[in-house]
C-alpha positions in Angstrom: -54.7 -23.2 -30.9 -54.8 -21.1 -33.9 -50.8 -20.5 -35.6 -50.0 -18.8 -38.6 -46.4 -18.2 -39.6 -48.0 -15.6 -43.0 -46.6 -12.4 -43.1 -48.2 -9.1 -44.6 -46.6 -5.1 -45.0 -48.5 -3.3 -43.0 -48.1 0.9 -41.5 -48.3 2.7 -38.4 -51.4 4.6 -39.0 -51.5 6.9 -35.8 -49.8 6.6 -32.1 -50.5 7.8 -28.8 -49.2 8.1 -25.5 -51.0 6.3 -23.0 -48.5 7.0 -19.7 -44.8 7.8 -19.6 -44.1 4.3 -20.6 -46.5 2.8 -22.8 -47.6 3.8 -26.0 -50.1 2.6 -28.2 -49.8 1.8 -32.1 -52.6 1.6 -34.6 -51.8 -0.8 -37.6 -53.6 -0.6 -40.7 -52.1 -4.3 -43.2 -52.7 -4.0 -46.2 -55.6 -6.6 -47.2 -57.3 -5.7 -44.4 -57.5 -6.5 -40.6 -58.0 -10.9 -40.3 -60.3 -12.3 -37.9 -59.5 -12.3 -34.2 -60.7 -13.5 -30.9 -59.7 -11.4 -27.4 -56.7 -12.7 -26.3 -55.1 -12.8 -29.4 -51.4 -11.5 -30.1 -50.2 -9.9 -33.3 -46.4 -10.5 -34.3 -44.0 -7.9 -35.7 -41.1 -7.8 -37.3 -38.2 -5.4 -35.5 -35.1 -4.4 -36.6 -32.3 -4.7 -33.3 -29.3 -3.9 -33.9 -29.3 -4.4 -37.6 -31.2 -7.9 -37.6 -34.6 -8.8 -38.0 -35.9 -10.6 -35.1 -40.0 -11.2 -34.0 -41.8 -9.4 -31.5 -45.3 -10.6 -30.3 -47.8 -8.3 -28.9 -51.3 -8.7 -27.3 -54.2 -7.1 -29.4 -56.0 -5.1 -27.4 -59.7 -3.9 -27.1 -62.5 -5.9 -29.6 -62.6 -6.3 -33.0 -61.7 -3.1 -35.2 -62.2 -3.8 -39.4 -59.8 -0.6 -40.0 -56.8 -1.7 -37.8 -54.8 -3.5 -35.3 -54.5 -1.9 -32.1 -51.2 -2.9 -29.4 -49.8 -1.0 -26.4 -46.1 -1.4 -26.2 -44.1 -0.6 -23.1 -40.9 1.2 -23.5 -38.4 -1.6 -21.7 -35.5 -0.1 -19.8 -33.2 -2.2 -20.1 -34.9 -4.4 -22.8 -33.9 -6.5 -25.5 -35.1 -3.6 -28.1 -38.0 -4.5 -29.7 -39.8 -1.8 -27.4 -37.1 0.5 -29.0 -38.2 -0.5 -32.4 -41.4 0.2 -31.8 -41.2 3.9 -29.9 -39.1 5.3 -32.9 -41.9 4.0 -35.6 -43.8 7.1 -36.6 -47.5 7.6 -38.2 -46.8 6.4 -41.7 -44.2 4.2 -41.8 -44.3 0.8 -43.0 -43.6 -2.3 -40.9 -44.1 -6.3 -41.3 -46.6 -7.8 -39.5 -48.0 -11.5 -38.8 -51.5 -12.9 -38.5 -53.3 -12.9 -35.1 -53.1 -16.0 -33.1 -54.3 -17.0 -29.6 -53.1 -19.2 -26.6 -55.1 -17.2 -24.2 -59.0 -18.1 -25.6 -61.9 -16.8 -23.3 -64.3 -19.5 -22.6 -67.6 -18.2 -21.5 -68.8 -21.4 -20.1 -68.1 -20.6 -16.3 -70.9 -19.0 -13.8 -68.0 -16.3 -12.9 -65.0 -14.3 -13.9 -62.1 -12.7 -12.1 -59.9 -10.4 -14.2 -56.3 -10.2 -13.2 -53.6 -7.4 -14.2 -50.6 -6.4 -13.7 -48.9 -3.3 -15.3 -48.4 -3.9 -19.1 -50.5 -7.1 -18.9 -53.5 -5.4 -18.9 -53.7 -5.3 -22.7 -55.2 -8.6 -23.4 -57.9 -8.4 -20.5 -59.2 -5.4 -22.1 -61.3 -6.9 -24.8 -61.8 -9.6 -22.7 -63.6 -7.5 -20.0 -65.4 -5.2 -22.6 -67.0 -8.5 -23.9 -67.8 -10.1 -21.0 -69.8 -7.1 -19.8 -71.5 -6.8 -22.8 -72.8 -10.4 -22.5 -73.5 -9.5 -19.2 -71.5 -12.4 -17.6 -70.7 -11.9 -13.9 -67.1 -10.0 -13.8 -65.0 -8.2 -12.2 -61.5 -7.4 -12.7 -58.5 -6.3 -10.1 -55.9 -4.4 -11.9 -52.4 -3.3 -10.3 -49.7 -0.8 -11.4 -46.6 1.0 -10.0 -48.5 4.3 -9.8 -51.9 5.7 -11.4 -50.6 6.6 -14.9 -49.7 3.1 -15.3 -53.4 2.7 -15.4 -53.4 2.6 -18.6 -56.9 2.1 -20.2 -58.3 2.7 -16.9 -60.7 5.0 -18.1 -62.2 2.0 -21.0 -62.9 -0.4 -18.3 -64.3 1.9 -16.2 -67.2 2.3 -18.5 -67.6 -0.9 -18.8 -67.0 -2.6 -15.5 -68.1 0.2 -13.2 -67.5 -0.5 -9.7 -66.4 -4.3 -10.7 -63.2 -2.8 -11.5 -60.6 -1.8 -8.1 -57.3 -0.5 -9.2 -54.2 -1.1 -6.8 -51.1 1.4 -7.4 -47.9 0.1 -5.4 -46.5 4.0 -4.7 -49.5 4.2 -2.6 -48.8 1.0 -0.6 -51.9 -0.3 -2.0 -52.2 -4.6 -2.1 -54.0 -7.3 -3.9 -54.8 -9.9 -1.8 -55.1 -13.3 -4.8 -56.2 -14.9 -1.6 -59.0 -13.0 -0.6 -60.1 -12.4 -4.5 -60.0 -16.0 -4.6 -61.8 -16.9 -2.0 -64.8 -15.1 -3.0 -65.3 -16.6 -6.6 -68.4 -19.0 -6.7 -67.4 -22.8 -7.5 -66.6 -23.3 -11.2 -65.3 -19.7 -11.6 -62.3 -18.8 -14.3 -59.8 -16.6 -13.5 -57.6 -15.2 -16.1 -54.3 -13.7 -15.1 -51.6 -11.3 -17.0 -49.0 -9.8 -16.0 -45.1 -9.9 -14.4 -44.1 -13.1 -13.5 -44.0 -12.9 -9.6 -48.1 -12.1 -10.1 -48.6 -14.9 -12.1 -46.8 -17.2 -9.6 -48.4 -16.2 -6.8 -51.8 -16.9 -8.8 -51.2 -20.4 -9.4 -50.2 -20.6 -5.5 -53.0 -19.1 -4.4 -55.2 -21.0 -7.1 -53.6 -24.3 -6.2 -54.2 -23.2 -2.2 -57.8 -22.9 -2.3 -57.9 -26.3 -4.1 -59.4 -24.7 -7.5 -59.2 -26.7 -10.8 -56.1 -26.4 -12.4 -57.9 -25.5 -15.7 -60.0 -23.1 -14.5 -56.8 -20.8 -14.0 -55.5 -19.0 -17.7 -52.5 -16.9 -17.8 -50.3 -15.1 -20.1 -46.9 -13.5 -19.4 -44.9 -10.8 -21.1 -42.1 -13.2 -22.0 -39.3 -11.1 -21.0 -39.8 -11.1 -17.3 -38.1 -13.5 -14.7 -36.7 -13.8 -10.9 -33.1 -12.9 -12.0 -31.7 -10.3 -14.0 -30.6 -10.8 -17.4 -26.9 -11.8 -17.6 -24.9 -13.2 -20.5 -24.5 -17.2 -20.5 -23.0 -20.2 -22.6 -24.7 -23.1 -24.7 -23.3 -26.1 -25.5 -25.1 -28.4 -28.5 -22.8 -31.6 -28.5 -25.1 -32.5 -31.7 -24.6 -29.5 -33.8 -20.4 -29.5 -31.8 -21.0 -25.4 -31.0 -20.6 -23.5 -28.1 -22.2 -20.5 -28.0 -22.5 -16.8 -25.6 -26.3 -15.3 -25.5 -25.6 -12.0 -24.4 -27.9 -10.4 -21.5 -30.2 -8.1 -24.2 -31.0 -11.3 -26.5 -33.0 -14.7 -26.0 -31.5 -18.0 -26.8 -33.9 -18.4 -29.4 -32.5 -15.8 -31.3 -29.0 -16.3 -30.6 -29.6 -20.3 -31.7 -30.9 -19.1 -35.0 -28.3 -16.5 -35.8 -26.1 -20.3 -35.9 -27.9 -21.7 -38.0 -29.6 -23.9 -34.9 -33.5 -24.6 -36.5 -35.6 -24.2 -33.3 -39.6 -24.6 -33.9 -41.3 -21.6 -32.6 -44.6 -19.6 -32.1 -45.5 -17.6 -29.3 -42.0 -16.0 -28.4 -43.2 -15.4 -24.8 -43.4 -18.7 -23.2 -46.6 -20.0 -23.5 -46.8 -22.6 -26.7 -43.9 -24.9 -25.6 -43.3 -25.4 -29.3 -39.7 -24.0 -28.6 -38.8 -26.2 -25.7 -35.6 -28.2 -25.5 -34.4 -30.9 -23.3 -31.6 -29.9 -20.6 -28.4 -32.3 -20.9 -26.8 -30.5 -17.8 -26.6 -26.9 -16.0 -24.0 -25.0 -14.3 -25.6 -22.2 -12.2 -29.5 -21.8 -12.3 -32.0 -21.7 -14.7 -34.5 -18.9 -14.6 -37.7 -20.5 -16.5 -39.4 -17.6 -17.8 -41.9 -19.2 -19.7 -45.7 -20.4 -18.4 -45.6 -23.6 -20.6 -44.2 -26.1 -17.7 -45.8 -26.6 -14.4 -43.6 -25.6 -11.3 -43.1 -29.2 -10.4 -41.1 -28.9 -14.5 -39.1 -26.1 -13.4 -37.5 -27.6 -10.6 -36.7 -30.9 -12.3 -34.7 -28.5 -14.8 -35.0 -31.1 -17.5 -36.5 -28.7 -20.3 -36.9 -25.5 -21.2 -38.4 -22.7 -23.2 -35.4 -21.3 -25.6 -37.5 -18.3 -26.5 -37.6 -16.8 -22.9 -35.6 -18.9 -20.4 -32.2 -17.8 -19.1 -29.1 -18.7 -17.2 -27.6 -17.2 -14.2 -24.2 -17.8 -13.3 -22.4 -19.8 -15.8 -24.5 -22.3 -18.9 -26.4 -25.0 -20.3 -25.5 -28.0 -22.5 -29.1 -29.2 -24.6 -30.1 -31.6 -26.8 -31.7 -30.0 -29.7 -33.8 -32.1 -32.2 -30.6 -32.2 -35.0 -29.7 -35.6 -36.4 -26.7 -36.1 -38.8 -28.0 -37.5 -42.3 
């Protein structure tokens, strides 16, 4: 797993809307577009509020030497970076990371099932448009609220052809993970992004038919969870602070803003690097991240302080601080 904590200026050098909601940004750094593998993520630096704070967002489509390319959808409510983003215009400079991956394609499987859901489609595009090109045996199952959240419908439609069924919700349309499932030859890979009730019901399903745990890959937005975002308390008996994280920023950031050092890389719940042990809860924990297994979450003993939340009351953790 590829991590690079290098920053470059970089500007926006065009923008376009792809639906009501999601928009996507061309950004040209200067010294030139690094390396990349589909599946990658870009950071970006935002401004929220008057502080900088880091964004991460999938790469999408195959390797361009002019420019990065991201879709970003507009979050209502959010925690702002979205809102960053929508009010940069073609032009204007911005701070950008290197890419990195957690979500590698392996090509060493007889079959491939492409799952999306909404927004998460943005890393399984490049992923599909190599896949066909290598002429692997794929097909992908993409979901949305309505048909112009399809976004990049169109793209994978030239390149997948009838491998690729859309599934709107307005039309009381349904993907059955079951079914999809059931149909993959033995030794298949299937690679799922999207909300985090899809990606839960994946590993359900996965688990169900009895698949290999690492045949399943997943990716999560990072800001998505089975509760709504509510303010909550932290108490570090280590570093004697107690501390509110307000319902539009993650712990992460709020344990920074204190002067709390917190390793970190991914920002969405899949590295673990953030991860802290749980002294005690009062209320629930709503894990967020993809890091931990289910089994994890239920024991509540760690966390991811990048996405996880609180609801109803707090935590006390144990960061990594020692007194000298």
């Amino acid at each position: 797993m590829k991590s690079s904590n290098t920053w470059h200026p970089a500007h926006i050098r065009a923008h376009r809307d792809l639906s009501p909601t999601v928009r996507e940004f061309e950004i040209r750094p200067e010294g030139g577009v690094k390396p990349w593998t589909v599946g990658s993520h870009l950071k970006v630096k935002v401004m929220i509020d008057g502080r900088e704070e880091t964004r991460s967002y999938s790469l999408v489509g195959l390797h361009d030497p002019a420019v990065y390319r991201i879709a970003v959808k507009r979050a209502e409510p959010g925690h702002g970076g979205s809102r960053h983003m929508w009010s940069l215009e073609a032009g204007e400079e911005l701070t950008i990371g290197e890419p990195d991956n957690h979500f590698e394609l392996a090509f060493n499987a007889p079959q491939f099932l492409l799952v999306a859901g909404g927004i998460g489609i943005t890393p399984l595009v490049g992923m599909a448009q190599m896949l066909a090109a290598k002429g692997a045996d794929v097909r992908m199952r993409y979901a949305a609220r309505n048909a112009a959240e399809l976004v990049y419908a169109d793209v994978l439609q030239q390149s997948l052809g009838e491998r690729l069924q859309t599934y709107c919700s307005d039309a009381d349309e349904r993907l059955s993970l079951d079914r999809e499932i059931a149909a993959l030859a033995p030794g298949a890979r299937m690679l799922v992004c999207g909300p985090l009730g899809m990606l839960d019901a994946a590993r359900d399903a996965w688990a169900a038919a009895g698949r290999a745990p690492a045949d399943l890959r997943f990716e999560t937005f990072g800001n998505s969870g089975h509760h709504a975002a509510e303010p909550f308390w932290v108490e570090l008996p280590r570093h004697k602070l107690r501390i509110e994280v307000p319902p539009d920023r993650t712990l992460l950031d709020v344990l920074e803003e204190h002067g709390v050092e917190t390793l970190s890389d991914c920002c969405k719940g899949e590295c673990g690097l953030c991860a802290m042990d749980v002294i005690s809860v009062q209320g629930q924990i709503d894990h967020r991240d993809v890091f931990f297994s289910p089994h994890e979450h239920q024991a509540n003993q760690r966390l991811c302080a990048c996405v996880s939340r609180v609801s109803g009351g707090g935590v006390v953790l144990d960061s990594a601080y020692r007194a000298d």
